[in-house]
VOPAGU-2260 file (C-alpha; in pm, 1 decimal, decimal comma):
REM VOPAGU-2260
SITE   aa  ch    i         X         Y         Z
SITE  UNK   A    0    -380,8   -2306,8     306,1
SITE  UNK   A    1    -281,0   -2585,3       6,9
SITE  UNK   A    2     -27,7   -2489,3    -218,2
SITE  UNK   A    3    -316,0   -2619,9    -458,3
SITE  UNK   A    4    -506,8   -2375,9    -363,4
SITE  UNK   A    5    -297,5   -2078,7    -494,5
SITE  UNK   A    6    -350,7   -1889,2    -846,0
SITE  UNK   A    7     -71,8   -1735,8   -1071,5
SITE  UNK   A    8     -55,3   -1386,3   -1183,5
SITE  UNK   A    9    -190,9   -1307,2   -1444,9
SITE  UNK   A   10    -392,6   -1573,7   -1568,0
SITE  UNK   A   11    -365,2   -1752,0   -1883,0
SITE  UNK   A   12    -604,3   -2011,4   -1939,0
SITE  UNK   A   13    -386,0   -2192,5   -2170,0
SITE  UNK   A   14     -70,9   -2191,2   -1967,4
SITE  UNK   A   15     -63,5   -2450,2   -1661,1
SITE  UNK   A   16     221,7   -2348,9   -1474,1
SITE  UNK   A   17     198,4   -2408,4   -1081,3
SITE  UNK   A   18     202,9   -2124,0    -871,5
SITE  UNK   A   19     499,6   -2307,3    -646,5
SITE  UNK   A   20     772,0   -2453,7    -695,8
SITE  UNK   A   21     962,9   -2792,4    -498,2
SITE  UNK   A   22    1214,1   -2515,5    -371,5
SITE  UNK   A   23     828,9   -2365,8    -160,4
SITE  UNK   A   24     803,6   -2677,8     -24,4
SITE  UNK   A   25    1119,8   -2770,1      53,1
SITE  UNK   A   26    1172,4   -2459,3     248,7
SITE  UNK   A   27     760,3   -2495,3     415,5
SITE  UNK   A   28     808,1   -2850,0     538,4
SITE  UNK   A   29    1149,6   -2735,8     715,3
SITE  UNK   A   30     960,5   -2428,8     888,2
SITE  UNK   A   31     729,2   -2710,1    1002,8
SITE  UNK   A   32    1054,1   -2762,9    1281,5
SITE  UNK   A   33    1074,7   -2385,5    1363,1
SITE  UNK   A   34     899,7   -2218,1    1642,9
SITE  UNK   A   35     755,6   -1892,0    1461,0
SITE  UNK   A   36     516,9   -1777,4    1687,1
SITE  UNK   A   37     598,8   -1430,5    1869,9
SITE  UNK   A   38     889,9   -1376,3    1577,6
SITE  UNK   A   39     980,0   -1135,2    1311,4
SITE  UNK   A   40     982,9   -1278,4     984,0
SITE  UNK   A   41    1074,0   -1170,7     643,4
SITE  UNK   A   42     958,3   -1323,2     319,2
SITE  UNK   A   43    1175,2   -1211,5     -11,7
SITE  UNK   A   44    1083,6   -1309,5    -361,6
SITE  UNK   A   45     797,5   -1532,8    -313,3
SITE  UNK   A   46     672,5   -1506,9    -703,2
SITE  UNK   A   47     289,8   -1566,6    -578,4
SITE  UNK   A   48     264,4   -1630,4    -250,8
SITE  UNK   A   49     325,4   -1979,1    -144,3
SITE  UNK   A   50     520,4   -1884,1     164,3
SITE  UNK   A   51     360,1   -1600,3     253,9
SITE  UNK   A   52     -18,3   -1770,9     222,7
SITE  UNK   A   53     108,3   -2113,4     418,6
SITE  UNK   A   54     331,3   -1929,0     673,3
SITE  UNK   A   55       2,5   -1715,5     750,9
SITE  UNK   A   56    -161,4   -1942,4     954,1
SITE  UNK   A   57     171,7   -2030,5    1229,5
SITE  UNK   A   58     174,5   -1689,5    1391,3
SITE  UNK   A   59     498,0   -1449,3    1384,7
SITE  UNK   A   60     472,9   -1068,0    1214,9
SITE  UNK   A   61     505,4   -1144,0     840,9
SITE  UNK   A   62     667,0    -888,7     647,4
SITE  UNK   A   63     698,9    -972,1     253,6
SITE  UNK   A   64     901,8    -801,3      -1,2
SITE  UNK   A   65     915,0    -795,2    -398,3
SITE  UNK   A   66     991,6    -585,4    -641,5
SITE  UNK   A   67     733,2    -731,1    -867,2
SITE  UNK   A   68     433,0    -587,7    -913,1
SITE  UNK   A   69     295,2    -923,4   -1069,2
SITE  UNK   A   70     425,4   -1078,6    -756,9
SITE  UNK   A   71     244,1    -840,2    -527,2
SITE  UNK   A   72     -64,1    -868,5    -703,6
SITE  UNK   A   73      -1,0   -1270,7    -668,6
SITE  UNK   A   74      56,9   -1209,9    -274,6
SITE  UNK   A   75    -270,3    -995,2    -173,4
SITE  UNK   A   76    -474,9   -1246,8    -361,6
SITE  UNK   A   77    -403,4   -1555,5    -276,6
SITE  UNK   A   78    -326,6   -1498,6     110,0
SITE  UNK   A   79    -509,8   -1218,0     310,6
SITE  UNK   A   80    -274,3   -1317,5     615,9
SITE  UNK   A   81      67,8   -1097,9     558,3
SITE  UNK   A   82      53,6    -862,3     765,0
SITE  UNK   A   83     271,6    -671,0     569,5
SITE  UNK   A   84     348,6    -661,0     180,0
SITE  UNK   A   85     678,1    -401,7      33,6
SITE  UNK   A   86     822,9    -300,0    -265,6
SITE  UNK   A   87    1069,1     -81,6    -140,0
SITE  UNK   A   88    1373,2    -239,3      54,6
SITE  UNK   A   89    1403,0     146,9     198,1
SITE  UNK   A   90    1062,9      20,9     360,4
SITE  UNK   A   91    1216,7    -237,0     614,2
SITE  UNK   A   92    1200,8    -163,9     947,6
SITE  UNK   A   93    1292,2    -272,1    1300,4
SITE  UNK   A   94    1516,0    -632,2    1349,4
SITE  UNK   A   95    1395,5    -956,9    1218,1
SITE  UNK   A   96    1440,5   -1298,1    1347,2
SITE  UNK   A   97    1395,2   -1511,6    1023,6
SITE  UNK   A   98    1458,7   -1394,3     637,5
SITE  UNK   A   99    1339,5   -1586,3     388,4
SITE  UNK   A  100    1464,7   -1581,7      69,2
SITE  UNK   A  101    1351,4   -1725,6    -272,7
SITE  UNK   A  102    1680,5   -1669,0    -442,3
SITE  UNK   A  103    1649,5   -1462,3    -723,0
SITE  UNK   A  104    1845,4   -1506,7   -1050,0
SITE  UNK   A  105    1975,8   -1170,0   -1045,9
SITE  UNK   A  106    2310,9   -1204,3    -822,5
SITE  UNK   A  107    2345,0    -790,2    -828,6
SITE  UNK   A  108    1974,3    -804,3    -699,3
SITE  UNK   A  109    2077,4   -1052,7    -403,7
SITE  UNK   A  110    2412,2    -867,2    -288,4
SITE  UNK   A  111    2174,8    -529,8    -291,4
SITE  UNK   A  112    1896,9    -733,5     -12,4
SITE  UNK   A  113    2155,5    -926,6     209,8
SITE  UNK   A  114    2334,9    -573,5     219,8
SITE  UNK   A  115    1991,0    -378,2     312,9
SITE  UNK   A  116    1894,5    -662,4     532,7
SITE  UNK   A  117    2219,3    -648,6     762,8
SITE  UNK   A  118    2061,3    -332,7     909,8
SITE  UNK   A  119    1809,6    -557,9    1014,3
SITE  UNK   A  120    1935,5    -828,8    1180,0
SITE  UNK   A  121    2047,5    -953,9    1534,5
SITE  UNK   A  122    2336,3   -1181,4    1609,9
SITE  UNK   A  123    2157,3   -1540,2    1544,7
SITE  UNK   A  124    1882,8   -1364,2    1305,0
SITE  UNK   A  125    1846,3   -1700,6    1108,4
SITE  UNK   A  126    1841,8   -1668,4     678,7
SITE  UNK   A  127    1685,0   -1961,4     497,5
SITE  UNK   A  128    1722,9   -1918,8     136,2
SITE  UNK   A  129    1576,4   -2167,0     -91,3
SITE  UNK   A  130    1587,1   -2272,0    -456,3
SITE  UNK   A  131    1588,8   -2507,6    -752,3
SITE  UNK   A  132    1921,6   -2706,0    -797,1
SITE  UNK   A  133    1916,0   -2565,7   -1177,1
SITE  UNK   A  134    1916,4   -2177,0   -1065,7
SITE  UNK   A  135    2109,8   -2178,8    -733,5
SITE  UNK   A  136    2417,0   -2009,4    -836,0
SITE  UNK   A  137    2779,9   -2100,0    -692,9
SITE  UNK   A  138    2817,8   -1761,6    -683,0
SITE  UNK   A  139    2540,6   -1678,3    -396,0
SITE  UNK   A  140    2792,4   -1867,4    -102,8
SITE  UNK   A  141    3038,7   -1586,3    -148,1
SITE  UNK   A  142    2776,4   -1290,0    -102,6
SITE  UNK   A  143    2644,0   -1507,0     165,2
SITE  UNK   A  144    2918,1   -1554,9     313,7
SITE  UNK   A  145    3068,4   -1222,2     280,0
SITE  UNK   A  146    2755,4   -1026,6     432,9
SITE  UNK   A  147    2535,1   -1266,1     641,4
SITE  UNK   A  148    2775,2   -1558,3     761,8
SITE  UNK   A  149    2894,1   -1930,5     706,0
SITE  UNK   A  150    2684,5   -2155,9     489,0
SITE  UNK   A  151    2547,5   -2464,0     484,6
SITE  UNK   A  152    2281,8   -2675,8     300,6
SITE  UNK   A  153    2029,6   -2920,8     341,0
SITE  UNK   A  154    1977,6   -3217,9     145,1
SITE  UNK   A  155    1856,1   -3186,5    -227,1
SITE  UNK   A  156    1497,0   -3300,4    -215,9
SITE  UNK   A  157    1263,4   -3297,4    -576,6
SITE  UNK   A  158    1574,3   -3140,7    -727,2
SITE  UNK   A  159    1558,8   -2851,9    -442,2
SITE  UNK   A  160    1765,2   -2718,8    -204,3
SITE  UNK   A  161    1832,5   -2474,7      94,6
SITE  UNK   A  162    2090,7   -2315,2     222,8
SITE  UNK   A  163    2156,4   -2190,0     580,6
SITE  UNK   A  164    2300,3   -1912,6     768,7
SITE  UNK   A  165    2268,5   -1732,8    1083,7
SITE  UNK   A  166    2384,2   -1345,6    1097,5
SITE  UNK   A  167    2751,4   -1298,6    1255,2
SITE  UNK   A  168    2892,4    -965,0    1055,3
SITE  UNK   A  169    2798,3    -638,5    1075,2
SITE  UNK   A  170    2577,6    -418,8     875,3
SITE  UNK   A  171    2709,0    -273,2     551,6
SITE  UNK   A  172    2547,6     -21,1     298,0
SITE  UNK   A  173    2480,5    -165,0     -36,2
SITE  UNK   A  174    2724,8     -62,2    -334,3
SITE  UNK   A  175    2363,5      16,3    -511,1
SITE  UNK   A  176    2219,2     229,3    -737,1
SITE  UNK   A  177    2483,8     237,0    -992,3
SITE  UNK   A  178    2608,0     569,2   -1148,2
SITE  UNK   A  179    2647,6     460,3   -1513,9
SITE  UNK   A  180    2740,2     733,4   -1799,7
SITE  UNK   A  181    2590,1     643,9   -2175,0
SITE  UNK   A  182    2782,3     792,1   -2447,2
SITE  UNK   A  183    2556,2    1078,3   -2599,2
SITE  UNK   A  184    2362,4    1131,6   -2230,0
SITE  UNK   A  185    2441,0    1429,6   -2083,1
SITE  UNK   A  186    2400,6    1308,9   -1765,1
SITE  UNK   A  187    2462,5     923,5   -1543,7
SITE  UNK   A  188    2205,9     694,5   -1558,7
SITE  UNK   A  189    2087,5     575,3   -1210,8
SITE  UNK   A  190    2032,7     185,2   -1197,0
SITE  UNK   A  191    1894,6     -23,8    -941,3
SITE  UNK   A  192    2030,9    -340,5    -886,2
SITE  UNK   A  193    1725,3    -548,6   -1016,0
SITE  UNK   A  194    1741,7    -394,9   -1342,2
SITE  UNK   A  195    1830,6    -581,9   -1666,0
SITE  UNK   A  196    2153,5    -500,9   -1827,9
SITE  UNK   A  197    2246,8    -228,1   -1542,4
SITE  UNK   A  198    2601,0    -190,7   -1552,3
SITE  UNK   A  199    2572,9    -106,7   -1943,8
SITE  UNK   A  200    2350,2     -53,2   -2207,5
SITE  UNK   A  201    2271,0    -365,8   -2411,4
SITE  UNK   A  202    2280,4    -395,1   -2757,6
SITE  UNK   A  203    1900,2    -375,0   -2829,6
SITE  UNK   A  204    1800,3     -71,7   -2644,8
SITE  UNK   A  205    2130,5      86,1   -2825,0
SITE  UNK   A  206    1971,4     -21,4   -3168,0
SITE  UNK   A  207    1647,2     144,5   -3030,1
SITE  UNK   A  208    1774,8     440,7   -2977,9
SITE  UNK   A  209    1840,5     529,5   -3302,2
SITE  UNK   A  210    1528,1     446,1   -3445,1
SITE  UNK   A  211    1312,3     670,4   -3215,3
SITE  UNK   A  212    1047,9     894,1   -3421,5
SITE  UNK   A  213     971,0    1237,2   -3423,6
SITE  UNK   A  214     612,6    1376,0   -3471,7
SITE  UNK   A  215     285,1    1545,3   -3324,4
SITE  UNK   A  216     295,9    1298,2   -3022,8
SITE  UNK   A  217      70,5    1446,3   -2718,3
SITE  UNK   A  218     138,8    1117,7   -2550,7
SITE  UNK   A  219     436,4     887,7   -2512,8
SITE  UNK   A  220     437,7     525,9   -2345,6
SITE  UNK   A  221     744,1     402,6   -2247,5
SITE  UNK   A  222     625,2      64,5   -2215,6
SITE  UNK   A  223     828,5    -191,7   -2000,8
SITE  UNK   A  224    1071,3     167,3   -1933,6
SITE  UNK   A  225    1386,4     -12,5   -1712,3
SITE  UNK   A  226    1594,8     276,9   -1640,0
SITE  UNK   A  227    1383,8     494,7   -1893,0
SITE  UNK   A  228    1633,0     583,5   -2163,3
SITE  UNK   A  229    1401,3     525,8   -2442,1
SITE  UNK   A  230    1166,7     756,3   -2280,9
SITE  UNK   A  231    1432,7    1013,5   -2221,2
SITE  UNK   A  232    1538,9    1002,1   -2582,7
SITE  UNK   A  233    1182,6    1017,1   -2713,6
SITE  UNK   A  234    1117,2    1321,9   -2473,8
SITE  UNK   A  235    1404,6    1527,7   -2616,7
SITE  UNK   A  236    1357,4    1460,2   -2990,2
SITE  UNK   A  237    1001,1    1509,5   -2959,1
SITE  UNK   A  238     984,6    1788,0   -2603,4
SITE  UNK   A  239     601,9    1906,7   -2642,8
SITE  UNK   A  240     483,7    1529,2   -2561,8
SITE  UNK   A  241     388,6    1423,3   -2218,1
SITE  UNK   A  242     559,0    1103,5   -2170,5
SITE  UNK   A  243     423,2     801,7   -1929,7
SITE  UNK   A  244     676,7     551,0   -1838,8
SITE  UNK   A  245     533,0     187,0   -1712,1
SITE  UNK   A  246     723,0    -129,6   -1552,7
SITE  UNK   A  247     658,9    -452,7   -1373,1
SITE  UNK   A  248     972,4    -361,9   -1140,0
SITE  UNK   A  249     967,7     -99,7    -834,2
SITE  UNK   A  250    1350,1     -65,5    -882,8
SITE  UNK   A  251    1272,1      -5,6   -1293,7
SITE  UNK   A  252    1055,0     230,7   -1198,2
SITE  UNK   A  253    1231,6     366,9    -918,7
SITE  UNK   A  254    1503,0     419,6   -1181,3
SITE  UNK   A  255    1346,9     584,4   -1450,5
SITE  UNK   A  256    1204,2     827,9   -1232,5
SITE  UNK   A  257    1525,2     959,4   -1153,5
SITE  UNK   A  258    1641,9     975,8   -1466,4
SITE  UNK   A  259    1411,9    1160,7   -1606,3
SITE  UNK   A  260    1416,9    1434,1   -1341,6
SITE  UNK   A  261    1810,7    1476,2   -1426,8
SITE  UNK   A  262    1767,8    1564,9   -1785,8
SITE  UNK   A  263    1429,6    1742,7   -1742,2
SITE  UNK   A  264    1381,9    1857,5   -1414,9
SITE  UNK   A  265    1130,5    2083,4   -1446,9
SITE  UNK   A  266     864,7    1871,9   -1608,5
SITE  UNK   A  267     665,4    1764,5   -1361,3
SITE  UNK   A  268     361,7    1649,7   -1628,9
SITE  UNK   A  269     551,2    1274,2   -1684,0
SITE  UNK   A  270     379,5     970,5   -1514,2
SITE  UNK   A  271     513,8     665,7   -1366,4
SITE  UNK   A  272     305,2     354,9   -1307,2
SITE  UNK   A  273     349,6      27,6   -1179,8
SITE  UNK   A  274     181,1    -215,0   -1298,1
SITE  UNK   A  275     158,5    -538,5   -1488,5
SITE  UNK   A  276     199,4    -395,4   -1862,3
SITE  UNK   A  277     -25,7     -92,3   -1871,1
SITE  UNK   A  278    -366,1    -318,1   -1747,1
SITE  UNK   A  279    -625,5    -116,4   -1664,4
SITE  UNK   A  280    -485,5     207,7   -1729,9
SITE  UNK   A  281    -711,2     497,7   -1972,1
SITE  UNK   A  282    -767,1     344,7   -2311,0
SITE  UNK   A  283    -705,1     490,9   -2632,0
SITE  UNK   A  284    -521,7     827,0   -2471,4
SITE  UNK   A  285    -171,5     761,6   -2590,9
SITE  UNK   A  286     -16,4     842,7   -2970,4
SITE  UNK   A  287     343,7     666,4   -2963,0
SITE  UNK   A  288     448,6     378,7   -2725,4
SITE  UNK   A  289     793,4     228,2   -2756,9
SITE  UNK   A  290     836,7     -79,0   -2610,9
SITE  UNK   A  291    1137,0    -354,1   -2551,1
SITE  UNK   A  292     960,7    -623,1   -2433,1
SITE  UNK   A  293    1128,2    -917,2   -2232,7
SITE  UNK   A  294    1103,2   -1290,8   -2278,2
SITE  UNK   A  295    1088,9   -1401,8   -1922,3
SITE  UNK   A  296     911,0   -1397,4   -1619,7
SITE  UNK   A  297    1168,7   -1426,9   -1312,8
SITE  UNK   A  298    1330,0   -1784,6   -1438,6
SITE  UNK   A  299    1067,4   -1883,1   -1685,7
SITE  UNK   A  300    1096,5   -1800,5   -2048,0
SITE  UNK   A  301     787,3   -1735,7   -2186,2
SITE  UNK   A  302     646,9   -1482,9   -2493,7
SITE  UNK   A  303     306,9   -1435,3   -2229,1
SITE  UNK   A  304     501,1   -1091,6   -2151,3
SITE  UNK   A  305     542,5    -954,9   -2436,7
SITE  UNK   A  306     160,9   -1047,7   -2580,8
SITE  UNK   A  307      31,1    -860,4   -2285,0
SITE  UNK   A  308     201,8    -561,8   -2366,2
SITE  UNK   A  309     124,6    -574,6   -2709,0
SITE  UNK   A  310    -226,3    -606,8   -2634,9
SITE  UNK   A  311    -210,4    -333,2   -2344,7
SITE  UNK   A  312     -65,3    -104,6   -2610,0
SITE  UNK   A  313    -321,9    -167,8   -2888,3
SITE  UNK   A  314    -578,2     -62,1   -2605,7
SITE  UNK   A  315    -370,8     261,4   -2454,3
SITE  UNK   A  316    -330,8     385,5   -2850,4
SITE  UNK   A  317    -595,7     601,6   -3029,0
SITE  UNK   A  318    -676,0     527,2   -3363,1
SITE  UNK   A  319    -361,2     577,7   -3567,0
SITE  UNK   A  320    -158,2     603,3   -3325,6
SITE  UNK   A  321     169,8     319,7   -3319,8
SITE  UNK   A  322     321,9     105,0   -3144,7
SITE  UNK   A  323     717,7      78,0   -3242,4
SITE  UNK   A  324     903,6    -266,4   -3041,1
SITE  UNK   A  325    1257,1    -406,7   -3072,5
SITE  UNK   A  326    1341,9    -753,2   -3041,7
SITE  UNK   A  327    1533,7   -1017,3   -3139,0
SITE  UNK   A  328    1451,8   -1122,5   -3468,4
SITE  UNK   A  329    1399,9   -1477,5   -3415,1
SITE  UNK   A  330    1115,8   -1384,9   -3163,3
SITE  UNK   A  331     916,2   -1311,8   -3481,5
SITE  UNK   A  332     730,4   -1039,0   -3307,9
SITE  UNK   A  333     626,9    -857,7   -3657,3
SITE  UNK   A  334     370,9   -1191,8   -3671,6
SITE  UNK   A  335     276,1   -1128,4   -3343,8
SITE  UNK   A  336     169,3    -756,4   -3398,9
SITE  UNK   A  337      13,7    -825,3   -3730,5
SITE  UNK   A  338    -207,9   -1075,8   -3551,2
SITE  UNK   A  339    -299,2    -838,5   -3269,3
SITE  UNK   A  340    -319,0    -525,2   -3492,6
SITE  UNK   A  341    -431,0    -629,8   -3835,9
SITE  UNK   A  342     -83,5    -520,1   -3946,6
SITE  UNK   A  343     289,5    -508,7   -3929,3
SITE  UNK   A  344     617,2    -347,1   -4099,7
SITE  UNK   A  345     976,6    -383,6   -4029,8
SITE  UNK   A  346    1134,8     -51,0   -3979,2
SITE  UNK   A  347    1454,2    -197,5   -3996,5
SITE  UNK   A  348    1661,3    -459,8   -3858,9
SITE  UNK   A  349    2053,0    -571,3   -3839,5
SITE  UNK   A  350    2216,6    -907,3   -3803,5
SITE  UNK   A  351    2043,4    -954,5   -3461,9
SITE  UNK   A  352    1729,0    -699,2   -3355,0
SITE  UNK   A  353    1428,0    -625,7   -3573,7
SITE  UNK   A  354    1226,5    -278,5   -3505,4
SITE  UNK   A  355     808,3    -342,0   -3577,9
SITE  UNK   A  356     588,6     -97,9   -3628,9
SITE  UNK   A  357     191,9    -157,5   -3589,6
SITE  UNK   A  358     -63,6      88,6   -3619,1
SITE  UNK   A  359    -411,7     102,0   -3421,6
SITE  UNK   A  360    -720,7      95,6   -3702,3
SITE  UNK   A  361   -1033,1     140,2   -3566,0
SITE  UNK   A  362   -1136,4    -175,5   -3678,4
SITE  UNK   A  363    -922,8    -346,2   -3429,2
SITE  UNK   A  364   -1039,3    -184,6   -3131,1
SITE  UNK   A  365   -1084,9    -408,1   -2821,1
């Protein structure tokens, strides 16, 4: 299948990103040399499917893992030929001869898969990784190094690069979750190792937390949840709401889930979905959704987030129910929301973060 072929996920009709990058096809025309056929391989982080659709058609048991859902979505449409797709690295199973790796910028994220993987793997099991010159870390050799074996790289080719090694260690558990304690928690969080700001709690969620209402909520959205702190909070200042917690990451989600079963473990009315947003989920059920939206898809910055899930959110709320988001100020997102909901009012704001209410009329319903 041509790389031209394949379609990003979602789609925005005035965005014209590529669904590849030179790193795919760097890393394609060197599997051009291998001899796949009869072979295990494993496919991690391929955003939308360029590996997975082209390396469909050569033979071999394809196995591809991401913890994105948009990702996954990207995957299963654009190739019907993997024979298998996961979003749990508990999922892996049996020994692979090949790994492929589209390195991710997360480094914590990368030690956690070469650690799972090294259950996987023979002597000789060959790792490929692959990536643009601009986001391949110095710091992935060590890890490399350290759990799979010595490294070396090809040639950089359209500002691309790979980077080589064959398995010669032994298998190691990963150092992940982390236990992390929040002042005013009771309990640890649990945090995955793909999760943003995992080792502490960053500044704007910690701003967010003090601004969290208190009403006659039925229904809470934690929208975009990461670990699920905000839903946490908003579930014990306001206990007789069912809360829903929603994230584009398995591990977010994964996380969050936890959590929330350590400080209320005998709820068992919350929901956990994962999804892109909260597309296609029940309109106009939800009273309150808090949301911290971020700025970036994988490497590419981009505000296309965070407009999704202010539209999914003016679509989950009933009428006059509101949507409360944090966010830098110079992201302007009280212009967004008064564009999306007919209106817009700063709850507060400090040198750095700015906290937007909007409220759904019913003259904005879409």
């Amino acid at each position: 299948m041509l790389l031209t072929t394949l379609k990003r996920y979602p789609d925005h009709k005035k965005e014209n990103l590529q669904a590849w990058d030179s790193a795919d096809e760097l890393l394609l025309k060197y599997l051009e040399s291998c001899e796949l056929t009869d072979k295990r391989v494993l496919i991690i982080n391929d955003a939308f499917g360029a590996l997975a659709c082209s390396l469909s058609i050569l033979g071999g048991e394809l196995t591809s893992y991401t913890d994105s859902f948009v990702s996954q979505k990207a995957i299963l449409r654009n190739s019907s030929g993997t024979r298998q797709t996961l979003s749990d690295l508990e999922a892996l199973s049996g020994v692979y001869d090949f790994v492929l790796i589209k390195l991710p910028k997360n480094l914590s994220f990368l030690e956690d898969i070469l650690c799972r993987i090294t259950g996987h793997l023979r002597p000789g099991s060959r790792l490929i990784c692959a990536a643009m010159l601009k986001h391949l870390a110095p710091a992935s050799f060590p890890l490399l190094q350290k759990y799979i074996g010595e490294t070396t790289t090809s040639l950089a080719e359209k500002k691309a690069r790979l980077v080589f090694a064959s398995f010669e260690k032994e298998p190691v558990p990963s150092p992940y979750p982390l236990e992390v304690a929040i002042e005013g928690f009771a309990h640890p969080f649990t945090n995955h190792s793909n999760l943003f700001s995992r080792e502490k709690l960053d500044f704007g969620t910690k701003f967010f937390l003090a601004q969290i209402p208190q009403g006659e909520y039925a229904k809470i959205l934690d929208l975009g949840c990461g670990n699920g702190i905000i839903g946490i909070a908003a579930k014990q200042r306001n206990p007789a709401a069912q809360m829903i917690f929603s994230d584009e990451s398995r591990m977010a989600l994964q996380s969050a889930q936890i959590n929330y079963a350590k400080f209320f473990p005998e709820d068992t009315s919350a929901g956990f979905i994962w999804t892109n947003g909260y597309e296609d989920q029940e309109r106009e059920s939800v009273d309150l959704v808090l949301c911290n939206p971020p700025f970036h898809q994988e490497k590419t910055i981009s505000d296309q987030i965070a407009w999704q899930m202010f539209v999914d959110a003016q679509r989950a709320l009933r009428v006059g129910g509101t949507l409360r988001v944090v966010g830098n100020s110079h992201l302007g997102y009280h212009l967004k929301l008064k564009r999306i909901f007919g209106n817009s009012k700063i709850v507060t704001l400090n040198e750095r973060f700015m906290i937007v209410d909007a409220v759904k009329s019913a003259r904005v319903v879409q």
